[in-house]
C-alpha positions as CSV (number, residue, x, y, z in Angstrom):
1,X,40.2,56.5,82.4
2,X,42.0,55.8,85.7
3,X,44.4,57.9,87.7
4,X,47.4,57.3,86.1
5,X,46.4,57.5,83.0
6,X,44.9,60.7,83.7
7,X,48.4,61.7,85.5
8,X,50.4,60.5,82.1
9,X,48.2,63.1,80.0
10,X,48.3,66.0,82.9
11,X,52.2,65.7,82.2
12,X,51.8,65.8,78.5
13,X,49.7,68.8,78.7
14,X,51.6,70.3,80.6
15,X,54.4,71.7,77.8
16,X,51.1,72.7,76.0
17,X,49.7,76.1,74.8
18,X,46.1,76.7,75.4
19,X,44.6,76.5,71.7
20,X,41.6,78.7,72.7
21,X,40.0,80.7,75.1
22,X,36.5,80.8,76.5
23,X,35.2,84.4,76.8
24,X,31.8,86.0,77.9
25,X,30.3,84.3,75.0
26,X,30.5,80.7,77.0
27,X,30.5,77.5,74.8
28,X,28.9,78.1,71.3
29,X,28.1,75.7,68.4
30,X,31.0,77.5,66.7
31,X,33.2,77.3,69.6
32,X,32.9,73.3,69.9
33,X,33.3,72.7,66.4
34,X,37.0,74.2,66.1
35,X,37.5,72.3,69.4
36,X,36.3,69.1,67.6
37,X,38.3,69.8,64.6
38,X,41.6,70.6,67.1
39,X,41.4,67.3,69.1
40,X,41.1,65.3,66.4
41,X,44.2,66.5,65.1
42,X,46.1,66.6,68.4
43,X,44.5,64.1,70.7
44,X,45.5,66.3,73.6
45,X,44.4,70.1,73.9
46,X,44.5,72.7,76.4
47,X,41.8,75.8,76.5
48,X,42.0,78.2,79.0
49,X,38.4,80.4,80.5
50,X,39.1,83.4,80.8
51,X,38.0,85.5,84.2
52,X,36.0,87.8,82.8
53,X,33.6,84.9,81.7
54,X,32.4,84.3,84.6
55,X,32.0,80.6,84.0
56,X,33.3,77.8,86.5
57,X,35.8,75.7,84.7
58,X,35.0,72.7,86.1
59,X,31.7,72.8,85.6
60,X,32.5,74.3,81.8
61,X,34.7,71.4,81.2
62,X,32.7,68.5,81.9
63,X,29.7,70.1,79.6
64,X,32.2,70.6,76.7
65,X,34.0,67.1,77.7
66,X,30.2,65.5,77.2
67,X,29.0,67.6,73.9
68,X,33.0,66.6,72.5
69,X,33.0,62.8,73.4
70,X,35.8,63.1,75.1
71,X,37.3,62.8,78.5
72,X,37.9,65.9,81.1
73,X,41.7,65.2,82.2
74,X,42.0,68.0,84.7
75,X,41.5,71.8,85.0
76,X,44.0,73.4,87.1
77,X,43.1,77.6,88.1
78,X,41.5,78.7,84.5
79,X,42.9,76.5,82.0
80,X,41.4,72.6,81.1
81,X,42.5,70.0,79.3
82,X,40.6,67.5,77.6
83,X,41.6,64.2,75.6
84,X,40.3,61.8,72.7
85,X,41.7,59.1,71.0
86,X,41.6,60.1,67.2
87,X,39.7,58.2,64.7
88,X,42.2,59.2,62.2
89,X,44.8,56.9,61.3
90,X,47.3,59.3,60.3
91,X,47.6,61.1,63.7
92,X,50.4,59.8,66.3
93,X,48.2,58.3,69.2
94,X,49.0,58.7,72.7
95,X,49.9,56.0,74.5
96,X,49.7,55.2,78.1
């Protein structure tokens, strides 16, 4: 993915509502299934750590980028946002 296609879906996400939040719990199996299920529908979607967590969410988000197959677009303070082209034919793809 190159910069400004990585700029194109930081502006997209940027009207978006974290789906989810990441607790003291970290990243569970259960945890990256409903993300799984939630970019597949939406392509685009926003998850926020919360502090309490103690978690890094850079670090957090390239682990859950790499277990999701999908790409780490940006995390900016606590919240990350992570992309995939869907394999369903039904969803409106983004395009750049």
């Amino acid at each position: 993915m190159n910069s400004k296609e990585r700029s194109n879906l930081r502006g997209i996400a940027s009207t978006l509502e974290p789906i989810t939040q990441i607790g003291k719990q970290g990243v569970n199996d259960a945890l990256l299934d409903s993300l799984d299920k939630a970019i597949e529908k939406r392509e685009l979607i926003k998850v926020t750590v919360l502090e309490n967590s103690g978690l890094n969410s850079k670090e957090i988000g390239f682990e859950i980028a790499e277990k999701l197959g999908a790409e780490f677009v940006c995390a900016i303070g606590r919240k990350m946002v992570f992309y995939r082209r869907s394999k369903n034919p039904n969803v409106k793809h983004i395009e750049f």
